[in-house]
N, C-alpha and C positions, 0 to 999 in steps of 0.2 A: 504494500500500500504506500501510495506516495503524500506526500504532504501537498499542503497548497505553494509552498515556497519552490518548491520541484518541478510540480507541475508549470508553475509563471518561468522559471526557468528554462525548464523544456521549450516551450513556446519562444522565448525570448530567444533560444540560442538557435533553435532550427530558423527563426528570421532572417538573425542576426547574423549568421555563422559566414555566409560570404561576401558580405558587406565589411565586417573585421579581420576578413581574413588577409584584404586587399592591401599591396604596397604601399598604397600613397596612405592609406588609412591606417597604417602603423605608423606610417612616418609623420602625418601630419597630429595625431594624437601622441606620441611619443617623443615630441618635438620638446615641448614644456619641460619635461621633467628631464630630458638631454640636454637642456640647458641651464638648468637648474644646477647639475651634477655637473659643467663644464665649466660656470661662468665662474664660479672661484678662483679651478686651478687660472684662467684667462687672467683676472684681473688681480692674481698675486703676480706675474710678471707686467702687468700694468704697472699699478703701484707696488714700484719695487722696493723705495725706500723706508719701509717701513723695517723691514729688516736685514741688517746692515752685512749680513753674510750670502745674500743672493748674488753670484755676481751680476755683471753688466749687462745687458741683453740690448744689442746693437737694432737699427731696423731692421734689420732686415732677419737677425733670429728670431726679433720680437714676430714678422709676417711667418717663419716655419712656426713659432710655436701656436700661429692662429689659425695655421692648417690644422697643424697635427690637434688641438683642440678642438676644431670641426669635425673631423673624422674622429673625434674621440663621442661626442653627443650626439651624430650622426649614427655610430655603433650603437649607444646604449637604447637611442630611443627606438632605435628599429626590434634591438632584440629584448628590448623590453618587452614589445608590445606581441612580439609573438611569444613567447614567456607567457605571458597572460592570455592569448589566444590557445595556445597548448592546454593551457591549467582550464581553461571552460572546456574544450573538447574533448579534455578524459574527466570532468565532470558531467560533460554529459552522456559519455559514453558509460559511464558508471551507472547513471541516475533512470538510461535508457535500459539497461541491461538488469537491472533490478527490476524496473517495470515489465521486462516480458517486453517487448516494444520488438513488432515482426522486424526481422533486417538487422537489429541490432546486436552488435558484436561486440562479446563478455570481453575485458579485457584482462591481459595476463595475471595481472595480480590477483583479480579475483576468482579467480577458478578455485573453488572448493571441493571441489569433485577429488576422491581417490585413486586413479586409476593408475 
């Protein structure tokens, strides 16, 4: 027997599930919190003097270290969002397989069976 939270879920993810699944929809929802996770290390080499043992960062290191910062929040927020696209699809593969739900496929962990 499923709950009502399960059931709003089921519903939610079988909508949902190719709409989150998409590129630009990791990337553009995953953006925020990659930047969030990026802008520190960025603006310790900004304001450098703060702490007197960083050394110098000329411009044009300062321009690689705001590549390699981009491709560093660029990573997080894409594999974040599939991280979290993962984590609902073996929830719902769990929640479907518990339900008896025709098509649906137990997954590994769960198999209780002896055989």
């Amino acid at each position: 027997m499923l709950t009502q939270q399960e059931k709003d879920f089921l519903h939610y993810w079988e909508v949902n599930r190719e709409k989150e699944g998409r590129f630009t929809y990791r990337l553009l929802h995953g953006l925020p919190q990659g930047i969030i996770f990026g802008a520190p290390i960025f603006i310790c080499f900004l304001f450098r003097d703060w702490y007197k043992w960083l050394p110098f960062v000329s411009g044009e290191e300062l321009l690689v270290v705001a590549i390699g910062v981009f491709c560093v929040v660029l990573f997080y927020s894409i594999f974040r969002q599939q991280y979290l696209w993962d984590r609902k699809e073996q929830q719902y593969k769990e929640i479907s397989a518990r339900a008896g739900a025709p098509g649906a496929q137990k997954p590994s962990g769960l198999n209780n069976d002896n055989e």
